[in-house]
N, CA, C and O of each residue as an XYZ file, in Angstrom:
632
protein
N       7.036      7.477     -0.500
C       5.669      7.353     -0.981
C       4.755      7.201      0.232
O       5.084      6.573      1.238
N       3.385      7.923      0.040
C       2.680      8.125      1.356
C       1.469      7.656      0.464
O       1.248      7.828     -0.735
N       0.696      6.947      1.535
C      -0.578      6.926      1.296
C      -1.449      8.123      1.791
O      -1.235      8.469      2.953
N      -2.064      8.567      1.338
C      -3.019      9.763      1.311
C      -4.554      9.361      1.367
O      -5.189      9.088      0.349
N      -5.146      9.347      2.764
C      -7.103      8.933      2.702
C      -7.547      9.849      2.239
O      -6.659     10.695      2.136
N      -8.928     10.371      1.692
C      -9.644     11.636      1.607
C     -10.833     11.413      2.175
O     -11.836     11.227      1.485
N     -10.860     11.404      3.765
C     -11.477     10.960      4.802
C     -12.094     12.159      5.264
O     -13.289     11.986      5.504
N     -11.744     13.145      5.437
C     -12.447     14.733      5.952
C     -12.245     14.181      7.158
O     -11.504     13.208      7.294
N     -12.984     14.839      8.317
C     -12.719     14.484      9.205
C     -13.252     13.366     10.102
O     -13.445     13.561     11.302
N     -13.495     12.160      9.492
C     -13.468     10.958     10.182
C     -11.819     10.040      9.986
O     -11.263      9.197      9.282
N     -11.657     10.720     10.890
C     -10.180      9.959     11.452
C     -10.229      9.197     12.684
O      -9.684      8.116     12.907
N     -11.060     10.004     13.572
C     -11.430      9.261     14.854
C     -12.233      8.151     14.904
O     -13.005      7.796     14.013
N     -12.011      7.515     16.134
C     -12.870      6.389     15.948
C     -13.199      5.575     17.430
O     -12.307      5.041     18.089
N     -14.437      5.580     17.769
C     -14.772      4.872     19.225
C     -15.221      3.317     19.561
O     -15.716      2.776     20.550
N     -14.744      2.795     18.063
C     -14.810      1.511     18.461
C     -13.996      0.510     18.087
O     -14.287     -0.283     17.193
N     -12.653      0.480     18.916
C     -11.392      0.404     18.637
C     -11.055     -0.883     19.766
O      -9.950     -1.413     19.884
N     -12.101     -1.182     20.435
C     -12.392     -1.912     21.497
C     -13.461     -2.998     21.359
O     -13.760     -3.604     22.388
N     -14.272     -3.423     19.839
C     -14.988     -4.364     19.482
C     -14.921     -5.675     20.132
O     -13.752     -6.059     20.184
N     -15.821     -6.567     20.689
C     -15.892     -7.572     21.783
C     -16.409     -8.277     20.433
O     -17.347     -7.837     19.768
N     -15.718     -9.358     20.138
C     -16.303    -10.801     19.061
C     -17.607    -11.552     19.608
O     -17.503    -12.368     20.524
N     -18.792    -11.262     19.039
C     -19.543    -12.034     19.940
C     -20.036    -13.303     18.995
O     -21.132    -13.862     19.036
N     -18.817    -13.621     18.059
C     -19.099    -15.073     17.917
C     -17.794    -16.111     17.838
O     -17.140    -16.385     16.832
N     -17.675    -16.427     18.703
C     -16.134    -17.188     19.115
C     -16.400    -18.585     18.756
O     -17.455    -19.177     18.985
N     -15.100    -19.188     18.029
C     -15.161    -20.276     17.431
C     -15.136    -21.369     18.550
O     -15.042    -22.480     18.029
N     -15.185    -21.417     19.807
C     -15.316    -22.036     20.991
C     -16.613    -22.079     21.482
O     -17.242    -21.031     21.339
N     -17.392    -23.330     22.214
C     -18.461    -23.069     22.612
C     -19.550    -23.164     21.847
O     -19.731    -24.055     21.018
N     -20.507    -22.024     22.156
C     -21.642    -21.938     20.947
C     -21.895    -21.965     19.802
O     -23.045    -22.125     19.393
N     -20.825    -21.807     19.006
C     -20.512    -21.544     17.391
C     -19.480    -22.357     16.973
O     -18.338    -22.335     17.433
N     -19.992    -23.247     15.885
C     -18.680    -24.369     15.284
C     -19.174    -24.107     13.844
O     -20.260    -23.654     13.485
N     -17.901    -24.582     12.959
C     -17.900    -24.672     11.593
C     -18.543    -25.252     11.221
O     -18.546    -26.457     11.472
N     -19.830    -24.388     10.048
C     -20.500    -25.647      9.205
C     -19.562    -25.539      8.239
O     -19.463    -26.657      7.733
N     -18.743    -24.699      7.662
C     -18.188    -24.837      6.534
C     -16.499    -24.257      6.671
O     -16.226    -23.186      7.214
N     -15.807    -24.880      6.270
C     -14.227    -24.117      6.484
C     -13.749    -24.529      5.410
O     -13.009    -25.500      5.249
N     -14.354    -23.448      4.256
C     -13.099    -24.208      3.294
C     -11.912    -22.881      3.457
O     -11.775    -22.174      4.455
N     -11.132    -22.796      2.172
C     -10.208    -22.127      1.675
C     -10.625    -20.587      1.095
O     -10.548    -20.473     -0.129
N     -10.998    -19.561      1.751
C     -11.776    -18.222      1.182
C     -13.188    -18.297      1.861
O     -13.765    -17.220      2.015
N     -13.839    -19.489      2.302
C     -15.355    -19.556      2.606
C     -15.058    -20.289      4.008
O     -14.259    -21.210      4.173
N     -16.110    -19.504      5.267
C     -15.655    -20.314      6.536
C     -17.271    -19.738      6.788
O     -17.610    -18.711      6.200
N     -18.280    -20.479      7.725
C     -19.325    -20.371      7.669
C     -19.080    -20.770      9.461
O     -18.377    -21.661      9.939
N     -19.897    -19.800     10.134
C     -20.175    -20.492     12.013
C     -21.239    -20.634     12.286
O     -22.002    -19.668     12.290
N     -21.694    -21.997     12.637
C     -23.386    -21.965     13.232
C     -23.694    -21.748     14.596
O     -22.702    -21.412     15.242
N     -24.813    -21.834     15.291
C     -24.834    -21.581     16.712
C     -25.287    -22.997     16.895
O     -26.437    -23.407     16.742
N     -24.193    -23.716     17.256
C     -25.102    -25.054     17.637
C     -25.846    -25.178     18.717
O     -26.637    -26.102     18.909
N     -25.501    -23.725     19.902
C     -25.998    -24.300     20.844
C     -27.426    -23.323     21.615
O     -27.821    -23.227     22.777
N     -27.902    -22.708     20.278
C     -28.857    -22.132     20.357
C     -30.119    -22.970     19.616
O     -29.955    -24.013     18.983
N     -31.402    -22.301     19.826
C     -32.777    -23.213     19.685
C     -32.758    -23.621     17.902
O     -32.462    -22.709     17.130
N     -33.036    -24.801     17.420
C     -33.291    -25.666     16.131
C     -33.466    -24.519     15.280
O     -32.542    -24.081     14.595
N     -34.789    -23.944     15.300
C     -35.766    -23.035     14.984
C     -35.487    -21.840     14.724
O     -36.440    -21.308     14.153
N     -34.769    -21.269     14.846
C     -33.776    -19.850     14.926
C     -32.605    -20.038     14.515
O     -31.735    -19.304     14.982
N     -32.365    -20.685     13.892
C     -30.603    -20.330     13.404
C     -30.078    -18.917     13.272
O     -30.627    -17.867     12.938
N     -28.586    -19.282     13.718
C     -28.344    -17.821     12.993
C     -26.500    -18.198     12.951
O     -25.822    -19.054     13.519
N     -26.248    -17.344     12.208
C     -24.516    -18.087     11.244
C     -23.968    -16.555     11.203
O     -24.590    -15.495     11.269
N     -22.484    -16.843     11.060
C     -21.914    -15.760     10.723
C     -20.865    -16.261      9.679
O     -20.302    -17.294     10.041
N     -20.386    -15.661      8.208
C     -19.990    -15.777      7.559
C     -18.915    -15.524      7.512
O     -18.763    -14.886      8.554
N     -17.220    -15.587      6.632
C     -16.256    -15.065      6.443
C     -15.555    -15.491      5.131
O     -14.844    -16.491      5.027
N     -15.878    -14.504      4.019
C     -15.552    -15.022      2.710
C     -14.493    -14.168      2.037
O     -14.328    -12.954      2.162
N     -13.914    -14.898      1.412
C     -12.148    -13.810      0.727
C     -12.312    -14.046     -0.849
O     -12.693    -15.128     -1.296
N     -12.110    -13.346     -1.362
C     -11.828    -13.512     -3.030
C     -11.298    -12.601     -3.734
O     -11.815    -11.484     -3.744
N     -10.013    -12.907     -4.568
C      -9.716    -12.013     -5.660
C     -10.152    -11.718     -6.057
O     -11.194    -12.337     -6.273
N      -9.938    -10.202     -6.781
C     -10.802     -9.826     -7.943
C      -9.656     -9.665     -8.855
O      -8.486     -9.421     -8.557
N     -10.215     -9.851    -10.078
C      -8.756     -9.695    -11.606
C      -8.634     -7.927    -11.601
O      -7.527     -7.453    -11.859
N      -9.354     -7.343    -11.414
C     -10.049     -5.698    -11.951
C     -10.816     -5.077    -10.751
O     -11.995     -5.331    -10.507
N     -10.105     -4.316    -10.092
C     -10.582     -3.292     -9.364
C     -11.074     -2.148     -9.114
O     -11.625     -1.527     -8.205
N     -10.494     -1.958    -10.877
C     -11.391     -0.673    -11.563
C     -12.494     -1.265    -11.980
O     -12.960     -0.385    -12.704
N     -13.258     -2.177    -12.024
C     -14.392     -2.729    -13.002
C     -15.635     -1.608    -11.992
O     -15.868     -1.246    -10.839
N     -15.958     -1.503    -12.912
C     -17.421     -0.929    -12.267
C     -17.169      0.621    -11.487
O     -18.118      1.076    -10.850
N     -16.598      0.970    -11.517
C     -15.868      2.097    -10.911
C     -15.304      3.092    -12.102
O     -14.615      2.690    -13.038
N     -15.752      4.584    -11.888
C     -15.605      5.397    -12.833
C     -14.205      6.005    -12.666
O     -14.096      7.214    -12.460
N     -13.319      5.345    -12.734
C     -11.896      5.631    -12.449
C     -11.101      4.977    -13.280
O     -11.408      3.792    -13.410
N      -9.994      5.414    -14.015
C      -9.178      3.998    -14.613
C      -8.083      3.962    -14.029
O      -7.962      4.835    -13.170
N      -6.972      3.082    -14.198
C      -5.251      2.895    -13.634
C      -5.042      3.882    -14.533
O      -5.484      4.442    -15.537
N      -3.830      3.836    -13.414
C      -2.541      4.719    -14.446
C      -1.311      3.532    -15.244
O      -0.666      2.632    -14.705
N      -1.330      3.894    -16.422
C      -0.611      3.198    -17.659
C       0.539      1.784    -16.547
O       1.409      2.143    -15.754
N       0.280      0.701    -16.749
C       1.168     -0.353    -16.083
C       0.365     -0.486    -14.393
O       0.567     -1.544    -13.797
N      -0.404      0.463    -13.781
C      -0.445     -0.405    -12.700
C      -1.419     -1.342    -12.261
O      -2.461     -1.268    -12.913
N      -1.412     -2.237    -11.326
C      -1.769     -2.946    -10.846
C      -2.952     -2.662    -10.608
O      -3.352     -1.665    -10.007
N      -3.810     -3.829    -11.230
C      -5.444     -3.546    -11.024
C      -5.814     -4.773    -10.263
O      -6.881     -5.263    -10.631
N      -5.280     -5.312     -9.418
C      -5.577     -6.317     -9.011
C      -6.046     -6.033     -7.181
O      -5.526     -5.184     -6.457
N      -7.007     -6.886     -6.832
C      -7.787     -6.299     -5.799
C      -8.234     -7.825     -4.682
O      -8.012     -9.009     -4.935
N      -8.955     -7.184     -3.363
C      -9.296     -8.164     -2.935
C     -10.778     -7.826     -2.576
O     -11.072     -6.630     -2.595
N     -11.712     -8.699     -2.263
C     -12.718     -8.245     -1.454
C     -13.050     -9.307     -0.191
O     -12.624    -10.459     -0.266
N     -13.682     -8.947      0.748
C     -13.950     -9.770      1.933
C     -15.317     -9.103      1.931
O     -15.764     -7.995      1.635
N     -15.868    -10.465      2.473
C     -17.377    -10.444      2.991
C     -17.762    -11.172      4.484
O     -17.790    -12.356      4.820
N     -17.992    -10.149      5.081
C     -18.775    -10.320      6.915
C     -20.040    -10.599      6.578
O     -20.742     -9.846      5.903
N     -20.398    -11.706      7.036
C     -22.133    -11.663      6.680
C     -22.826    -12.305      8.479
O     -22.673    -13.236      9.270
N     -23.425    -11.337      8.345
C     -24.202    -12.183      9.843
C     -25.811    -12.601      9.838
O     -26.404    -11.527      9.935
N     -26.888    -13.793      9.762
C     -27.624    -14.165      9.426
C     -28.399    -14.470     10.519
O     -27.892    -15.302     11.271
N     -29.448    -14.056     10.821
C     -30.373    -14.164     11.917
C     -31.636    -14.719     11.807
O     -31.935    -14.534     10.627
N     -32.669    -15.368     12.427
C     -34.027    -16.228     12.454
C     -34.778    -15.584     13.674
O     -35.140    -16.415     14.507
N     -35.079    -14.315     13.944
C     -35.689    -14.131     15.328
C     -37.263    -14.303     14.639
O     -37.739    -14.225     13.506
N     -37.794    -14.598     16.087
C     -39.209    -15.360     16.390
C     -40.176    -14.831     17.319
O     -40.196    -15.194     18.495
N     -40.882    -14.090     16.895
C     -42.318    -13.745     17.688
C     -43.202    -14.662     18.478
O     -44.381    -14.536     18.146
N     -43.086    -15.155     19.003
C     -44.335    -16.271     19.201
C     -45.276    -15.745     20.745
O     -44.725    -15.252     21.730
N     -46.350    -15.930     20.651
C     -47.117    -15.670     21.791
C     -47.801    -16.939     22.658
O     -48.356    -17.704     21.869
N     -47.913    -17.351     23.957
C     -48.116    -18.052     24.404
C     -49.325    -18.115     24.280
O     -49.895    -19.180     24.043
N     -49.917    -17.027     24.411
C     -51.553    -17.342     24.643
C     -52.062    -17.077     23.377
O     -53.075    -16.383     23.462
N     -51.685    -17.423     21.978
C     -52.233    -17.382     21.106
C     -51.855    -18.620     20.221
O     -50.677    -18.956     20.102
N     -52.840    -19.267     19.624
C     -52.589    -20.525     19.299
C     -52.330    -20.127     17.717
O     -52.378    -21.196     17.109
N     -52.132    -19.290     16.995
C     -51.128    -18.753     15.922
C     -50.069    -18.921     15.789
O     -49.330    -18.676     16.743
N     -49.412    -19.502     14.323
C     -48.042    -19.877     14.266
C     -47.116    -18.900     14.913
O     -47.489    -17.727     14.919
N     -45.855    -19.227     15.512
C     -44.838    -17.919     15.327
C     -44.567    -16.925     14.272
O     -44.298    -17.388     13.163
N     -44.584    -15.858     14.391
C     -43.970    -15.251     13.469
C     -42.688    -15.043     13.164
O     -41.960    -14.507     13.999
N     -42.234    -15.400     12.014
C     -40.593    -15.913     11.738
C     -39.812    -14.321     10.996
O     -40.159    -13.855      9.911
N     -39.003    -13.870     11.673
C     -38.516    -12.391     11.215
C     -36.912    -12.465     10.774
O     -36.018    -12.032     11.501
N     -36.694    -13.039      9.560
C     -35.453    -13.235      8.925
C     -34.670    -11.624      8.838
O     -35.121    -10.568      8.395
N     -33.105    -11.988      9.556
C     -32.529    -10.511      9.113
C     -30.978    -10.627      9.150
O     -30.429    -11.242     10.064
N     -30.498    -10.219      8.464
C     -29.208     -9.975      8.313
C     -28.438     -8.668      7.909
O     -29.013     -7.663      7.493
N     -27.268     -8.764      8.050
C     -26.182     -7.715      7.638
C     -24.876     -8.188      7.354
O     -24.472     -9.273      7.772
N     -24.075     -7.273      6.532
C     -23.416     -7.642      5.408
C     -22.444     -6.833      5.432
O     -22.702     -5.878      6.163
N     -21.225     -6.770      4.862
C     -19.837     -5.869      5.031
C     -19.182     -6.333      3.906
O     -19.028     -7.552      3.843
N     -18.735     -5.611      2.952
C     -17.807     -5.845      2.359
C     -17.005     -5.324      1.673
O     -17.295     -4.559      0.754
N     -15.330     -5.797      2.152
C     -14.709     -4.777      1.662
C     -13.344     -4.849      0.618
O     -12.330     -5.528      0.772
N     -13.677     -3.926     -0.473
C     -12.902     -3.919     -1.472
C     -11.520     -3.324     -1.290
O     -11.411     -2.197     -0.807
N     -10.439     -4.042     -1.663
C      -8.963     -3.227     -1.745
C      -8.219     -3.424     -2.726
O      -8.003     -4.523     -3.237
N      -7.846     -2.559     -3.006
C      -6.693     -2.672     -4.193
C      -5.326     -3.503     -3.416
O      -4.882     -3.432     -2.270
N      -4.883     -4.370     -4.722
C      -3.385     -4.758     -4.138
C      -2.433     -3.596     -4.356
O      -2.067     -3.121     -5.431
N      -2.093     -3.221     -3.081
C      -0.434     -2.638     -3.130
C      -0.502     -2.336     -2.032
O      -1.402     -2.246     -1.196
N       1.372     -2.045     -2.095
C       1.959     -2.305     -0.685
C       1.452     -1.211      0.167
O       1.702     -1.455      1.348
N       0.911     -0.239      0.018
C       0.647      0.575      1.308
C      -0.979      0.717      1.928
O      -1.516      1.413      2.789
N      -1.446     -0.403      0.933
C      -2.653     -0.711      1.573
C      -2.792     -2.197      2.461
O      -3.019     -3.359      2.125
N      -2.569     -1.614      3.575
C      -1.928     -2.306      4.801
C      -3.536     -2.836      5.863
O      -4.468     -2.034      5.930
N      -3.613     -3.982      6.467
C      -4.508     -3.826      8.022
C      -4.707     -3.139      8.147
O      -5.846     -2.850      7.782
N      -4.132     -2.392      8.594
C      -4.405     -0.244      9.402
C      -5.661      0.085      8.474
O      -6.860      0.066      8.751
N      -4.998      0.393      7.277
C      -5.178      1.166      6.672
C      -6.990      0.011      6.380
O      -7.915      0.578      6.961
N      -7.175     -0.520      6.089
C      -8.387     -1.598      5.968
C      -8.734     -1.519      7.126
O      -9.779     -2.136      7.334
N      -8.401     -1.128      7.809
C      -9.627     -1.571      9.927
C      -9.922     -0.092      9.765
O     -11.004      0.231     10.255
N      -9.349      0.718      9.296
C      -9.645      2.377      9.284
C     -10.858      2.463      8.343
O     -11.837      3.186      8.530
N     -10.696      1.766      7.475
C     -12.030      2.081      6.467
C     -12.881      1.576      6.937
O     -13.997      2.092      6.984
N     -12.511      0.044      7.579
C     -14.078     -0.501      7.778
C     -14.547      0.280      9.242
O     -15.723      0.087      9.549
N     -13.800      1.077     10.101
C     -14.565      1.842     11.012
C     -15.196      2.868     10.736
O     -16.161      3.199     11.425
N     -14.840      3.499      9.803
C     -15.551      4.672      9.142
C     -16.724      4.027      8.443
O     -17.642      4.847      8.412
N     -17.105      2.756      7.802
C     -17.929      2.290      7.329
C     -18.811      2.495      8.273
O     -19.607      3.422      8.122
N     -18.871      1.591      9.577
C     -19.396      1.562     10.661
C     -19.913      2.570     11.101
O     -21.129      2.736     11.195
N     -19.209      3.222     11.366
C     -19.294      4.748     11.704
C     -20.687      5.877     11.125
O     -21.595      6.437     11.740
N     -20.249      5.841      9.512
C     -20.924      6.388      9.160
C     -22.428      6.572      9.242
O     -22.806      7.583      8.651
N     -23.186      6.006      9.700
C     -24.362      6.758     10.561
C     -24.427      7.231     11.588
O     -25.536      7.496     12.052
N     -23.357      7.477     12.238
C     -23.280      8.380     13.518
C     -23.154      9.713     13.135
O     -22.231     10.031     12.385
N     -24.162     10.757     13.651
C     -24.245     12.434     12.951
C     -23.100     13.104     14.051
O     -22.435     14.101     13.769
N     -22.991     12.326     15.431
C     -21.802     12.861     16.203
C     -21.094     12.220     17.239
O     -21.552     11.082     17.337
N     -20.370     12.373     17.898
C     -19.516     11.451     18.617
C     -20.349     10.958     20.245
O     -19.961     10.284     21.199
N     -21.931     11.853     19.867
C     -22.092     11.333     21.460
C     -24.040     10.130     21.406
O     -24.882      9.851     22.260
N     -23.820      9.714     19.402
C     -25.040      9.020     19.618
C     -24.381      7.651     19.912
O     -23.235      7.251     19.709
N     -25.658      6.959     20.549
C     -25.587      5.720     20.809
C     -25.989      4.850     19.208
O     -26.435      5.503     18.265
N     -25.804      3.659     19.124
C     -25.879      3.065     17.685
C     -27.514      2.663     17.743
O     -27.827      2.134     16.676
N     -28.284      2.729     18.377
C     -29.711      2.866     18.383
C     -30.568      4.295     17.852
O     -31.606      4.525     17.232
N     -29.451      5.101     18.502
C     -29.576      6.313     17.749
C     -29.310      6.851     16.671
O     -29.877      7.774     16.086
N     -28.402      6.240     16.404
C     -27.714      6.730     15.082
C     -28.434      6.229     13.663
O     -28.326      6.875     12.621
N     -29.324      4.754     13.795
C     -29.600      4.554     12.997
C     -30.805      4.253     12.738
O     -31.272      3.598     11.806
N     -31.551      5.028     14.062
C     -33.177      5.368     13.700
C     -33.737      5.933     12.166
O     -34.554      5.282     11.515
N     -33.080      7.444     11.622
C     -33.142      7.045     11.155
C     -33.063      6.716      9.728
O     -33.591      7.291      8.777
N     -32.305      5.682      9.756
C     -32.183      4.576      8.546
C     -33.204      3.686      8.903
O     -33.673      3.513      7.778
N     -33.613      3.276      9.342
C     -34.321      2.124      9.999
C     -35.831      2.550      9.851
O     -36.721      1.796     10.244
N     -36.149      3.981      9.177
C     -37.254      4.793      9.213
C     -37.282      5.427      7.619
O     -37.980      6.331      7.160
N     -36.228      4.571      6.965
C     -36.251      5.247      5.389
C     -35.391      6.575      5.092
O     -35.213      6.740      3.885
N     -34.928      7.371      5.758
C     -34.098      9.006      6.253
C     -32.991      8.500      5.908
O     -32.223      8.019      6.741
N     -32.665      8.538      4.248
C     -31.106      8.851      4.114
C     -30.428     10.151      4.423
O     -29.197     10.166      4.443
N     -31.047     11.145      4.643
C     -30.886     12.586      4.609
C     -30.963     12.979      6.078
O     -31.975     13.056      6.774
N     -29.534     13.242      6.457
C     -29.742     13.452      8.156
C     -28.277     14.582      8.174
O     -27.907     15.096      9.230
């Protein structure tokens, strides 16, 4: 038995080399660690700006729910999802203007659904979520500033 993607041709992938830039050492400690929910703050960045990164796990009973697909007779509909959440507070402020800061809330979000069974493996989950990633790149030689101008400009159509 083989698992089979229907990926076209995003198989490749150039960021296979991801640098963590929030390490549980140092700048970032647990506000929250439970069991499925783990939350990192920056303690050692300014009051005023927070910014957190999330890591949440949960079963799902139904993996077909919401999805125009059904099982086949006896199998396993049972699923997982994970959620990356990264939460930001950046701040405008001008010195020479006696106007509040301007407070520019922003975040981003990942999450990813899998069916339980055995050949849906790590691999096979770091492969999807790079193609996730991926997918606003139109070719292998934009930079990620480029790639997602634009989205960032309303242009789903590229």
């Amino acid at each position: 038995m083989a698992l089979t993607l229907a990926t076209g041709s995003a198989q490749g992938t150039n960021c296979a080399n991801l640098v963590p830039l929030y390490p549980t050492t140092g700048s970032y400690a647990f506000e929250k660690d439970d069991p499925g929910d783990a939350v990192m703050k920056n303690v050692a960045g300014s009051l005023d700006q927070p910014n957190r990164i999330r890591f949440a796990y949960q079963e799902i009973p139904n993996i077909f729910s919401n999805v125009p697909y059904n099982p086949a007779p006896g199998q396993d509909t049972s699923g997982i999802s994970i959620l990356i959440k990264v939460e930001e507070l950046w701040k405008v402020d001008d010195a020479s203007d006696s106007v509040a800061a301007l407070l520019l809330p922003a975040a981003v979000h990942t999450v990813i659904r899998l069916p339980r069974h055995a050949l849906v493996t790590p691999t096979v989950a770091a492969d999807l979520y790079r193609r996730g990633v991926g997918a606003p790149f139109r070719n292998g030689t934009d930079t990620l500033s480029v790639a997602i101008t634009s989205l960032v400009n309303g242009v789903t159509r590229f």
